[in-house]
C-alpha positions in Angstrom: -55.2 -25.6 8.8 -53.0 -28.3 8.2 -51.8 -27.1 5.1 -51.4 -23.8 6.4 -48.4 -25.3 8.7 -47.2 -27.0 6.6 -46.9 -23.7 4.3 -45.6 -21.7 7.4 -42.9 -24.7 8.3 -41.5 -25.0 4.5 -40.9 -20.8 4.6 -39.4 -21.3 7.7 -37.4 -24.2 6.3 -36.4 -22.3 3.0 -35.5 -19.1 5.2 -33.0 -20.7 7.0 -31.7 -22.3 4.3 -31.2 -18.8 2.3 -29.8 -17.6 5.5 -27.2 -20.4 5.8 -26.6 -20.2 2.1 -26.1 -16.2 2.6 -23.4 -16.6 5.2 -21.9 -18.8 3.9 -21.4 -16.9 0.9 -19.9 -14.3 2.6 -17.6 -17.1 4.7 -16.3 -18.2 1.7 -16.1 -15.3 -1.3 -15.9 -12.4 0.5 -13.8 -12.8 3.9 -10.4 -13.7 1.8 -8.9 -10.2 3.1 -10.2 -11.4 6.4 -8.0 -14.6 6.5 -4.7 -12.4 5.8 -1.9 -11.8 8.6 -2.5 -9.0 11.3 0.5 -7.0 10.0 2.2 -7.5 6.3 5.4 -6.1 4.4 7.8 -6.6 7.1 5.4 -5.1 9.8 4.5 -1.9 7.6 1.1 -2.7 7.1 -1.9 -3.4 8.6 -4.7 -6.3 7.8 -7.0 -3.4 9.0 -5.8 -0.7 6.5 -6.2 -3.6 3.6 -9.4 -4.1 4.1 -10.8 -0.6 4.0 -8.9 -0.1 1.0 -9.7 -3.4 -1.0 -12.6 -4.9 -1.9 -14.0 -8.4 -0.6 -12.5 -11.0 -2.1 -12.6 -14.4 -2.3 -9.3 -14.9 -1.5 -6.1 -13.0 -0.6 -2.4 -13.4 -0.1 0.5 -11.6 1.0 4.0 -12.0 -0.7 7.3 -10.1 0.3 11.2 -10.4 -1.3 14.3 -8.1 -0.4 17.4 -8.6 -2.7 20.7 -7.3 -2.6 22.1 -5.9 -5.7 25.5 -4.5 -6.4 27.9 -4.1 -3.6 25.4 -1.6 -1.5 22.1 -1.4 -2.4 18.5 -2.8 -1.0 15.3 -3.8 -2.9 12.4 -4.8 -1.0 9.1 -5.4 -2.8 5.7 -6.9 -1.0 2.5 -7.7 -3.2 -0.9 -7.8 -1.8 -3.2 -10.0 -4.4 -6.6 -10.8 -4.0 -9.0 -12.3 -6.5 -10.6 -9.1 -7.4 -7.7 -6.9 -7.0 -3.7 -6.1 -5.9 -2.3 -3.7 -3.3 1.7 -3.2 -4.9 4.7 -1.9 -3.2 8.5 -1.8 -3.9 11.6 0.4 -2.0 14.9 0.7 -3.3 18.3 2.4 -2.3 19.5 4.0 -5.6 21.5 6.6 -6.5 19.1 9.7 -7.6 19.0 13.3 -6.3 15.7 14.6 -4.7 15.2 17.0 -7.9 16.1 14.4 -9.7 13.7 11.9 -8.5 10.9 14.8 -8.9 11.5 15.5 -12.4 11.2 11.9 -12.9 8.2 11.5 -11.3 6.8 14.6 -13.1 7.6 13.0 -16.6 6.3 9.8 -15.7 2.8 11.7 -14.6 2.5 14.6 -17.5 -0.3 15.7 -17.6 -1.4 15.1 -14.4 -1.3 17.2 -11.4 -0.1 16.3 -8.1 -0.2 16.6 -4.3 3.2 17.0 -2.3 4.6 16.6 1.4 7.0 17.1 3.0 9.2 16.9 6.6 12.4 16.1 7.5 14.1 15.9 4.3 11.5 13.7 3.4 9.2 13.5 0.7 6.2 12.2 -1.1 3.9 12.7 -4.2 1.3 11.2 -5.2 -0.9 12.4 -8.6 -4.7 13.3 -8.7 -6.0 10.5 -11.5 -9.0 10.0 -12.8 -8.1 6.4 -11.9 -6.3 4.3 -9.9 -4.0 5.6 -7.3 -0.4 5.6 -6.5 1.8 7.3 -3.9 5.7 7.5 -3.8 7.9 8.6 -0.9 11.5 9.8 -1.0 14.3 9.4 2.0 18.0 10.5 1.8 19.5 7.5 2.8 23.8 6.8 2.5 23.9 3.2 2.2 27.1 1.1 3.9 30.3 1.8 1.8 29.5 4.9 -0.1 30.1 8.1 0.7 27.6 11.0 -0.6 29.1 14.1 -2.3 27.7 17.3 -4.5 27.6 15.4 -7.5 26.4 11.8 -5.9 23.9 11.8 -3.7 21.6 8.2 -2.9 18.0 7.8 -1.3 15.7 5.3 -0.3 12.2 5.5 -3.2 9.4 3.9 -2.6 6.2 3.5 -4.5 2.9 2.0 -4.0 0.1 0.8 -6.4 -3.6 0.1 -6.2 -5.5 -1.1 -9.1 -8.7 0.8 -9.9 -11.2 -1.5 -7.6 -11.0 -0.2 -4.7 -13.2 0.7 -1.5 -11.9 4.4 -1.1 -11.1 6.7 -3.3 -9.7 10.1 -3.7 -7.5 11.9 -1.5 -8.3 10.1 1.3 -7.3 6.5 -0.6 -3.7 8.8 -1.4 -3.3 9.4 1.5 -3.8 5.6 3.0 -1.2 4.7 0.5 1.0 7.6 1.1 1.2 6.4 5.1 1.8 2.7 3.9 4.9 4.5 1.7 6.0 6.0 4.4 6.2 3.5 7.3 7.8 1.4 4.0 10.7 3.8 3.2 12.0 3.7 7.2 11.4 0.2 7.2 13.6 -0.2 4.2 16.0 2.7 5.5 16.9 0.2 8.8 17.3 -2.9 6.5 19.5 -1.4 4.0 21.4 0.0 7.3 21.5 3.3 6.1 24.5 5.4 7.5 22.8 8.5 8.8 21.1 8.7 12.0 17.5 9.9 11.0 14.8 11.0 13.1 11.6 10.2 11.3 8.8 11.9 12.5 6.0 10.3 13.1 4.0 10.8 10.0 4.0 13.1 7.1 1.9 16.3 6.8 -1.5 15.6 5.3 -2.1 16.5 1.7 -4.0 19.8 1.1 -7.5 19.0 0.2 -7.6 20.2 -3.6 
């Protein structure tokens, strides 16, 4: 009998210890996405929207730089990084055309089919890998001290990364990263003070499920 509880009270002892030892596990290599700031990228995204597109990770950190370049123009970039994987953005002012920004984004993705919305004179892309997933948005923007005409024409591009580890995946990851484009070309269209007055709509049309 005696030996019996003493069995019972070393399993007892051991399954608390694998309990504590299981939690904190998770404390400490999986809760890094966890320990980031509510809101990232100049208020553009969400901890929230991180985390159902990134794995767990042991760690996690947020980094964010906006340059001036030339006379006129705006760069802002943000990095999410974990240990396991990276979350990438950059938004620039440049001189481009839509079409031409299109047919750039076509070359850079031959081969590979993509999805397209629109509203607004606003537009964004994003292709249909096999993997990986990206998304790029496209504002008409006129930034301070230039003046757009038929032949010169400027816009505020944006494009976002995600390395292949991810939680989602599919058109419904593209379209997470299309939103996170989005809300990052008007944020970038207010810093680079833009000239136009632009009503943004609230978000973009959903891609068609292919």
């Amino acid at each position: 009998m005696a030996s019996t509880k003493g069995f019972l009270l070393c399993l007892g002892v051991l399954s608390l210890v694998g309990v504590a030892v299981w939690f904190g596990y998770l404390h400490i290599y999986t809760k890094g996405l966890e320990r980031l700031p509510a809101t990232m990228c100049g208020g553009t995204l969400e901890r929230d929207t991180v985390i159902d597109i990134l794995p767990p990770a042991e760690s996690a950190h947020e980094s964010s730089r906006q340059s001036d370049y030339g006379s006129h123009y705006t760069r802002y970039s943000c990095l999410i990084n974990t240990s396991r994987s990276a979350l990438s953005s950059t938004a620039e002012v440049r001189s481009i055309t839509k079409e031409a920004w299109l047919r750039g984004y076509a070359e850079n993705t031959t081969g590979v089919p993509v999805v397209r919305a629109s509203a607004a004179g606003v537009e964004a892309v994003a292709p249909l890998r096999g993997h990986g997933s990206e998304a790029a948005v496209f504002v008409p923007c006129v930034p301070p001290g230039q003046m757009a005409s038929a032949s010169t024409t400027y816009a505020v591009v944006v494009q976002v990364t995600v390395d292949d580890d991810t939680r989602k995946s599919g058109m419904e990851l593209r379209q997470d990263l299309t939103d996170f484009a989005y809300r990052l070309s008007q944020h970038t269209y207010d810093v680079a003070q833009c000239q136009e007055h632009r009503e943004f709509p609230k978000a973009l049309p959903r891609y068609a499920v292919q």
